[in-house]
C-alpha positions in Angstrom: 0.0 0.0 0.0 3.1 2.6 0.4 3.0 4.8 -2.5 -0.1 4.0 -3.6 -0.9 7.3 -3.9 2.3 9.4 -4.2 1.0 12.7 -5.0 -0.9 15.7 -3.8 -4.7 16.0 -5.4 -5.0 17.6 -8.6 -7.2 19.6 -7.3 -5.8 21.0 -3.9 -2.6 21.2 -5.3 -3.4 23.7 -8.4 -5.6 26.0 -6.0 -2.9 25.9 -4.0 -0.4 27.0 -6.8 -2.5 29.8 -8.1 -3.1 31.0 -5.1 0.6 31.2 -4.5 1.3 32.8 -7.9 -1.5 35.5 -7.0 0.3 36.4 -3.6 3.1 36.7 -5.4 1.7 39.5 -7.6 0.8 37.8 -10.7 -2.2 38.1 -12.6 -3.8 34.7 -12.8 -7.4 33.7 -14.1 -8.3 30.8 -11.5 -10.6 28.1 -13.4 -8.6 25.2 -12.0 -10.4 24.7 -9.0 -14.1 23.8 -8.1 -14.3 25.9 -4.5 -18.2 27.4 -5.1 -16.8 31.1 -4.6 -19.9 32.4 -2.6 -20.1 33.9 1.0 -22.1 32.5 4.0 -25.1 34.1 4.7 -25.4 35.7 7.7 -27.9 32.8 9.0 -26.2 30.5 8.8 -23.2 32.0 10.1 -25.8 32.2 13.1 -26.4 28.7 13.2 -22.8 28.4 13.5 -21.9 30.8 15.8 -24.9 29.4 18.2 -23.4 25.8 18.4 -19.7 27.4 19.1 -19.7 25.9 22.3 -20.1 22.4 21.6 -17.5 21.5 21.8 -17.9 17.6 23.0 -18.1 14.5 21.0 -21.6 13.6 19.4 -22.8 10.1 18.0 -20.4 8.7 15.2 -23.3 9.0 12.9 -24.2 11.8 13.8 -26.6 13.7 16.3 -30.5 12.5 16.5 -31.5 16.2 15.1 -29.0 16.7 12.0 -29.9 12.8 11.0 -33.6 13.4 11.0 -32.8 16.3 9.1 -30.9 14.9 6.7 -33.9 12.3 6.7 -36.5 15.3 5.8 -34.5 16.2 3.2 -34.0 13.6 1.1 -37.9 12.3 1.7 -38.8 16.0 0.5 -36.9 15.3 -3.2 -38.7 12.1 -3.2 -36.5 9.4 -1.8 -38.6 8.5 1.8 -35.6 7.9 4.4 -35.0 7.3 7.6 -32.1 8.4 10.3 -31.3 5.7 10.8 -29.9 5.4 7.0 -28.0 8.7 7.5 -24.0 8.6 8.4 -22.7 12.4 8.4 -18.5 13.3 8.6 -16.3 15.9 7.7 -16.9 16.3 4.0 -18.4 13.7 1.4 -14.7 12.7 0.4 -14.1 10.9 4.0 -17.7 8.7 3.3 -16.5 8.2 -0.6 -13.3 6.3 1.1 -15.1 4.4 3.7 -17.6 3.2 1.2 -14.5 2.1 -1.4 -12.9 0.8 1.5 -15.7 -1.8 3.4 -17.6 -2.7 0.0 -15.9 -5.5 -1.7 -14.3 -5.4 -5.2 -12.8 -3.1 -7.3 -14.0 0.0 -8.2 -15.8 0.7 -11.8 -15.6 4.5 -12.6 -16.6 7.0 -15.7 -14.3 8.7 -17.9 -13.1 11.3 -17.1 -13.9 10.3 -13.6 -13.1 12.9 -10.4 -9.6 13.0 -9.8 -10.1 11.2 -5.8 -12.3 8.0 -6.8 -9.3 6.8 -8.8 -6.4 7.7 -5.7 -8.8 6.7 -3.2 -9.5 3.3 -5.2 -5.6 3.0 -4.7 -5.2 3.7 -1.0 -8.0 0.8 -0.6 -6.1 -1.4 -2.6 -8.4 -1.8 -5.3 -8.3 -1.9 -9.2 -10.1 0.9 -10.8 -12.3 0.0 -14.4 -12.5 2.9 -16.4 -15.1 3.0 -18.7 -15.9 5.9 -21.3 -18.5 8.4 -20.9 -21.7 8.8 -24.1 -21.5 11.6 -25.7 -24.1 13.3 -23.8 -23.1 13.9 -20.6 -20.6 12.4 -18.4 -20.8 10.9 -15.0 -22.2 7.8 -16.3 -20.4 5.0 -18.0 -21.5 4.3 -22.0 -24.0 1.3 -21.0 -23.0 0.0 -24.5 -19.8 -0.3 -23.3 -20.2 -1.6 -20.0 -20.6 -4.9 -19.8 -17.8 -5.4 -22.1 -15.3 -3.7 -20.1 -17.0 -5.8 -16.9 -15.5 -9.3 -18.9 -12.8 -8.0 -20.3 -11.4 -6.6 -16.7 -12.8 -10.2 -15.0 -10.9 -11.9 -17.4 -8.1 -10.0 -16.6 -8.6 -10.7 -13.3 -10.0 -7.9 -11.6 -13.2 -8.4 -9.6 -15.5 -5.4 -10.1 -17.7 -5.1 -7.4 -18.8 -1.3 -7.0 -19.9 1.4 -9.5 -19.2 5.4 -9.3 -21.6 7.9 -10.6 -21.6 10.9 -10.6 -24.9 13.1 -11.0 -24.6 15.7 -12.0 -20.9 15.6 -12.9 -18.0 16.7 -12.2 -15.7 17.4 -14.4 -17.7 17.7 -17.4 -21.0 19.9 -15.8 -23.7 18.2 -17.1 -26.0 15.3 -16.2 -26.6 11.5 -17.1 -29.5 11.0 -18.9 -32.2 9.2 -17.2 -32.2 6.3 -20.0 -27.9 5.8 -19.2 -28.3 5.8 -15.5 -31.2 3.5 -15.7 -29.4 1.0 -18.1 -25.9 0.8 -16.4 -28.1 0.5 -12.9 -29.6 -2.5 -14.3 -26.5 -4.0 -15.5 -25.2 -3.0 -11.8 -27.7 -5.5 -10.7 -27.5 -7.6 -13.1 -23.4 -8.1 -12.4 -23.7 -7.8 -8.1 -22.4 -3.9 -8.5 -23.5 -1.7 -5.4 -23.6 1.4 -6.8 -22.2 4.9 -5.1 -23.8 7.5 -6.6 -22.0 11.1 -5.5 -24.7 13.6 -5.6 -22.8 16.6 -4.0 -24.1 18.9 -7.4 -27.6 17.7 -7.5 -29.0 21.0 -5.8 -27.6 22.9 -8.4 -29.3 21.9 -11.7 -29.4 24.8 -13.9 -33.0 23.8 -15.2 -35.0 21.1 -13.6 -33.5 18.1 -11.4 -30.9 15.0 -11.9 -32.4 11.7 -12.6 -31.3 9.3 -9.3 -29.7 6.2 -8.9 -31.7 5.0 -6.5 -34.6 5.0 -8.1 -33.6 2.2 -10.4 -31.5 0.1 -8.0 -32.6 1.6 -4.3 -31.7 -1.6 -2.5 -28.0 -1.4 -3.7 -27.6 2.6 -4.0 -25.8 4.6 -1.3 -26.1 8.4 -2.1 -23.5 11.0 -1.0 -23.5 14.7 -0.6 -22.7 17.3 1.3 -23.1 21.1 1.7 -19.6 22.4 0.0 -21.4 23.1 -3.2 -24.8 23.7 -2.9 -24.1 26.4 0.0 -20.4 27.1 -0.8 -19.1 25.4 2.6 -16.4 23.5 1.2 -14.2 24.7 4.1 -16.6 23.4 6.7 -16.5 20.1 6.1 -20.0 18.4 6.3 -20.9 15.6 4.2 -23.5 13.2 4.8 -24.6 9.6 3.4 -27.7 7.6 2.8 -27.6 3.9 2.7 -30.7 1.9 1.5 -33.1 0.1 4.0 -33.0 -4.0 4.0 -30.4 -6.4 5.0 -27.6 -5.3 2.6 -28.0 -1.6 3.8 -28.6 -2.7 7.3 -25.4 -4.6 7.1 -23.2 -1.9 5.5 -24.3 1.0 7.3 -22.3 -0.5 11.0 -19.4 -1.0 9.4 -18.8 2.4 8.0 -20.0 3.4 11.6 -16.7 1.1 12.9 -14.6 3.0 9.9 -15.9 6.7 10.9 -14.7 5.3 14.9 -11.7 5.0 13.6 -10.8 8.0 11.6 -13.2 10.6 12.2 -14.9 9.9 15.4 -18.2 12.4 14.4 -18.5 15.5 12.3 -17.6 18.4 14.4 -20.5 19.0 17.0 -21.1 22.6 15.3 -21.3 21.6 12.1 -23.7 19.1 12.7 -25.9 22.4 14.2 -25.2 23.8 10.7 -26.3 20.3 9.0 -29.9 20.2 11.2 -30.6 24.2 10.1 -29.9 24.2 6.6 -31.3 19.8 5.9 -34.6 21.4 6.8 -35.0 24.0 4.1 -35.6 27.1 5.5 -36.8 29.3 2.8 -33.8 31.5 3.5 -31.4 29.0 2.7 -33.6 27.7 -0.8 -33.7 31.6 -1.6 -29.7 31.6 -1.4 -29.3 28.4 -3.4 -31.7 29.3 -5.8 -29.3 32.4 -6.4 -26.5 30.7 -6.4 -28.1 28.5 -9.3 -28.8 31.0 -11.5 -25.6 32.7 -10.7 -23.3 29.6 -11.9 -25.8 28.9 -14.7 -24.6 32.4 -16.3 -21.1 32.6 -15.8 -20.6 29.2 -17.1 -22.4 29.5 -19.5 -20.5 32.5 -20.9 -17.5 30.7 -20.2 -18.6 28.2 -22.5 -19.4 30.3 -25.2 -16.4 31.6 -25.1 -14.4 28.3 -25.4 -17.0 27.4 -28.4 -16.1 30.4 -29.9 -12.2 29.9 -29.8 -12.8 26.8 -31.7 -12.8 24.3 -28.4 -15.7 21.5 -28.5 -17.2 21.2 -25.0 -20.8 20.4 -24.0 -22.9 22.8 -22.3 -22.9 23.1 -18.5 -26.0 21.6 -17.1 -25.3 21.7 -13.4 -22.6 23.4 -11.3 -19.9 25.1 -12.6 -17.9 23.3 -14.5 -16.8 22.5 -18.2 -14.6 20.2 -20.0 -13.5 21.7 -23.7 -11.7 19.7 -26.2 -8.9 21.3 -28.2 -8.8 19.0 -30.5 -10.3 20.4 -33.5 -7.3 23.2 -32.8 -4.7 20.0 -33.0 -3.1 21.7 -36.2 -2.5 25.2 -34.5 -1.4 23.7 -31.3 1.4 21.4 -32.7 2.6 24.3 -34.2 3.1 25.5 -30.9 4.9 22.5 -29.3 1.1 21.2 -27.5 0.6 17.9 -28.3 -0.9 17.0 -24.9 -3.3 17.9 -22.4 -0.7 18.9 -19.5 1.2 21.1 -22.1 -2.3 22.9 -23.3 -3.0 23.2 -19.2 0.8 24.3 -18.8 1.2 26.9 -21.7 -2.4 28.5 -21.1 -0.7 29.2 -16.9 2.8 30.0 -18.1 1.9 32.2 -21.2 -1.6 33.4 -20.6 -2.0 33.3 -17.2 -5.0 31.1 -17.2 -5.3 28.2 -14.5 -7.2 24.9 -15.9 -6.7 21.0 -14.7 -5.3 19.0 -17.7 -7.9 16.3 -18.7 -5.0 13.3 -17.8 -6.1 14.4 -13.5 -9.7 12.8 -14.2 -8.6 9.8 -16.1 -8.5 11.2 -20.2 -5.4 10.1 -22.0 -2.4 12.0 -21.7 -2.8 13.1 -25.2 -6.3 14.7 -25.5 -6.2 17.8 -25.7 -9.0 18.4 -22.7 -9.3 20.7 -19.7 -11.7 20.5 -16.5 -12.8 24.3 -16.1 -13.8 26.2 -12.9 -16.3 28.9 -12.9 -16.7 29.7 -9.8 -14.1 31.5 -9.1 -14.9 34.6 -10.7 -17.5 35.7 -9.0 -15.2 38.3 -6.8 -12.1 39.0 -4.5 -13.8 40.2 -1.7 -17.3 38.8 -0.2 -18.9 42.4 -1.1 -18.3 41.4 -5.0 -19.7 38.2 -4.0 -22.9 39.8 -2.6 -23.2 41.7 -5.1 -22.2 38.8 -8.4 -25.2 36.7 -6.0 -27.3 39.5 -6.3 -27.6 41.1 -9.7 -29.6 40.4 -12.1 -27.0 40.8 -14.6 -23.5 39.2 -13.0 -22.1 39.3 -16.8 -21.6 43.2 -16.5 -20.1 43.4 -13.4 -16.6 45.1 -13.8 -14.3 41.9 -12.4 -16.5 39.0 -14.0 -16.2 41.0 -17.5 -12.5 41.4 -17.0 -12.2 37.9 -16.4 -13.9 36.9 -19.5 -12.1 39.4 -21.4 -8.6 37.7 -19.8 -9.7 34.5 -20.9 -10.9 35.2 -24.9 -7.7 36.9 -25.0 -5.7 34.1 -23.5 -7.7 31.9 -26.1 -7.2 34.1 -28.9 -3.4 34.1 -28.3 -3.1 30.5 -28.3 -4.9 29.6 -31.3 -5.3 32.5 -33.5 -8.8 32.4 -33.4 -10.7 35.4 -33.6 -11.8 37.9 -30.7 -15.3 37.9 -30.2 -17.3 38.8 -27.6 -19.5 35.7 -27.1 -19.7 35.4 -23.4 -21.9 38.7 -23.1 -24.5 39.6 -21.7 -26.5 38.6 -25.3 -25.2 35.4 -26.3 -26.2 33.1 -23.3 -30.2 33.7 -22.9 
C-alpha cells in the first residue's frame, strides 16, 4: 500500500499553486479549482456561531436532530428515508473512502472520472475500471460499453464489485441522462455492482432536477452529498450519506459506523448544528441556493461560449460550474506551438496566458487529448462584497471583475490559437 498514492490532489494542489502565484503578484485567471466562490449568509453564520460551544463528541453517525434532518430532506426530493440510514463526517470525500474501503471489489468509474475516486481506489487497494463516458453527458459509464469492459477486466482478473456515478458531474458539468443511468443501474444488478452515486451537485441543476440512482437500484444505491457546493461550505466540512433500508444496507451501514470510529470519530458538533438548520429547508437557505443556481448557470455559460467560440468542443454546463473543452479540432494550430498533450495545453495557457485549468490526464482522459476540467466559480469576486453583489444582480455578466475575467480568458484563447476575438460570453449570447 506505500505509495499508492504518491501525489498531492490535482485539485488541492493547483488552487494551491495559483493562489501562491497571485500572492506573489501575478495576474492569474483561477478556473482550475471547483471551491463554489460564494459567501455565508449571515444565518447560517448564526447557526454556526450558536453551536460554538459544543465542543464535546456527538454520536459517530451523527446527532439525532441533523440525521432526522438529513432524513426530511432527502424524503422531501422524493427518496422516503430514515435516520437511521444517514452517516454524516467531515466532508463527502471521508464517506467516498469508507464506502471504497468496506464494500468488496474493485471499483468501476466514468471517464473522465473525479480526480479522488481513482487515488482513493488505490489507498483501498483496489483496481479501478475505467469505462468511457456517451457523448451526452458524463458521469455515467457508456451502458454499450459496460458490460464489455465488466469481462474483459474479469478476465483480466479484476473483480469489479462497486460502480461510481456521478450526477450531475464533475468534471464535465452536465448530467446523465435518465435512460444511461437506468441501463448501467440495471447492468449494476445484473453483475452484483453496489452502486455509489455522488450527488454533491444535485441542488444545483441549472433547469430542472438529476435523474437518481436510487430509483432504479434503491436496495444497492448509497447516495453521498454534502453542503460544500450547494451552500459554498467546502471549508466546513460536512458531508452526509444515505444507505438503503433492508439487509444489505442494514449490514453496511455499522461497518462504515466502525470506519468513521476510527478515523473521524463524528462531524464536528457545530457543524452538525449547521447540518440540522440548513437539511430542513428554510426558505432563506432555498432563496440563497436558488441564487447561487442562477448565478453559476450564467457565468458558465459565458465561459462556455467563449471556449465554443475559440474553436474548443465542449458540451454545455448543465449543473454546477464546471466545463470540459476539447482542443482538439485546434490540433493543427497547437502542434505548431509545441502542444501535443493535455498537461502542455493546461501548462502553456498558466505559463503564457496566465490562465489556470486542470489538464484532462487528472480525471482519467489520456495524456494526449487535448482536454481541460474548467472552474467557474471563481470569478465571481475577490472580496465577499463582490460576492454579494455577483449573488445578487440580475445581470452578474456586466459586473466590472467577472467582465474582466472573461475578457482575460478570450484573449488568452485568442493568443493561443489564433482564433478570432469575439465577444461571445456577453451579456447577449447566453439567454
Amino acid at each position: 500500500m506505500w505509495g499508492a498514492v504518491t501525489m498531492h490532489s490535482a485539485t488541492l494542489a493547483i488552487n494551491e499553486a495559483l493562489q501562491a502565484r497571485r500572492a506573489a503578484g501575478e495576474k492569474v485567471l483561477h478556473l482550475g479549482f471547483g471551491e463554489a466562490g460564494l459567501p455565508v449568509p449571515d444565518p447560517v453564520a448564526a447557526a454556526l456561531s450558536a453551536a460554538a460551544r459544543r465542543n464535546g463528541y456527538g454520536p459517530v453517525a451523527g446527532s439525532a436532530q441533523a440525521r432526522e434532518a438529513a432524513a426530511g430532506w432527502f424524503g422531501r426530493r422524493g427518496v422516503p428515508t430514515g435516520a437511521e440510514q444517514v452517516l454524516f463526517a467531515p466532508g463527502s470525500k471521508a464517506l467516498l473512502f469508507a464506502l471504497l474501503a468496506v464494500l468488496p471489489g474493485d471499483v468501476v468509474l466514468p471517464c473522465p472520472a473525479w480526480v479522488s475516486y481513482a487515488a482513493q481506489a488505490a489507498l483501498a487497494g483496489k483496481r479501478t475500471v475505467s469505462v468511457p463516458v456517451p457523448a451526452q453527458a458524463g458521469g455515467v459509464p457508456d451502458p454499450a460499453l459496460l458490460e464489455q469492459a465488466l469481462r474483459e477486466a474479469r478476465a483480466a482478473g479484476a473483480r469489479p464489485g462497486i460502480l461510481v456515478l456521478t450526477v450531475p458531474d464533475n468534471p464535465t458539468g452536465t448530467i446523465g441522462r435518465p435512460e444511461h443511468l437506468r441501463a448501467v443501474c440495471e447492468i449494476a444488478d445484473r453483475s452484483g455492482l453496489a452502486v455509489v452515486c455522488d450527488e454533491i451537485y444535485a441542488e444545483l441543476c441549472h433547469h430542472g432536477s438529476a435523474p437518481m440512482a436510487v430509483r432504479h437500484l434503491p436496495e444497492r444505491t448509497i447516495i453521498t452529498s454534502g453542503l460544500s457546493k450547494s451552500m459554498a461550505l467546502g471549508g466546513w466540512r460536512i458531508g452526509f450519506a444515505r444507505v438503503p433500508t433492508g439487509p444489505w444496507g442494514s449490514r453496511l451501514l455499522p461497518e462504515l459506523v466502525g470506519v468513521a470510529s476510527e478515523i473521524w470519530s463524528s462531524l464536528a458538533a457545530p457543524m452538525q448544528a449547521v447540518a440540522a438548520y440548513i437539511l430542513q429547508d428554510p426558505p432563506e437557505v432555498l432563496s440563497h441556493i436558488d441564487a447561487a443556481r442562477r448565478l453559476h448557470a450564467r457565468v458558465a455559460a459565458a465561459v462556455h461560449a467563449t471556449f465554443t467560440t475559440a474553436g474548443a468542443v465542449c458540451r454545455r454546463p448543465e449543473a454546477g460550474f464546471y466545463l470540459y473543452p476539447d482542443f482538439e479540432p485546434m490540433r493543427p494550430a497547437l502542434e505548431a506551438l509545441g502542444i501535443t498533450t493535455g498537461s502542455a495545453l493546461a501548462a502553456t495557457l498558466l505559463e503564457q496566458q496566465g490562465v489556470g485549468v486542470l489538464t484532462g490526464e487528472a480525471f482519467g482522459d489520456t495524456a494526449r487529448g487535448l482536454r481541460a476540467r474548467v472552474a467557474t466559480s471563481l470569478l465571481y469576486g475577490e472580496s465577499d462584497a463582490e460576492r454579494w453583489t455577483a449573488l445578487r444582480s440580475d445581470d452578474p455578466l456586466s459586473l466590472p471583475w467577472i467582465a474582466a475575467s472573461l475578457e482575460h480568458l478570450r484573449s488568452a484563447l485568442a493568443a493561443l490559437t489564433g482564433a478570432p476575438q469575439g465577444r461571445s460570453g456577453s451579456r447577449g449570447s447566453v439567454a
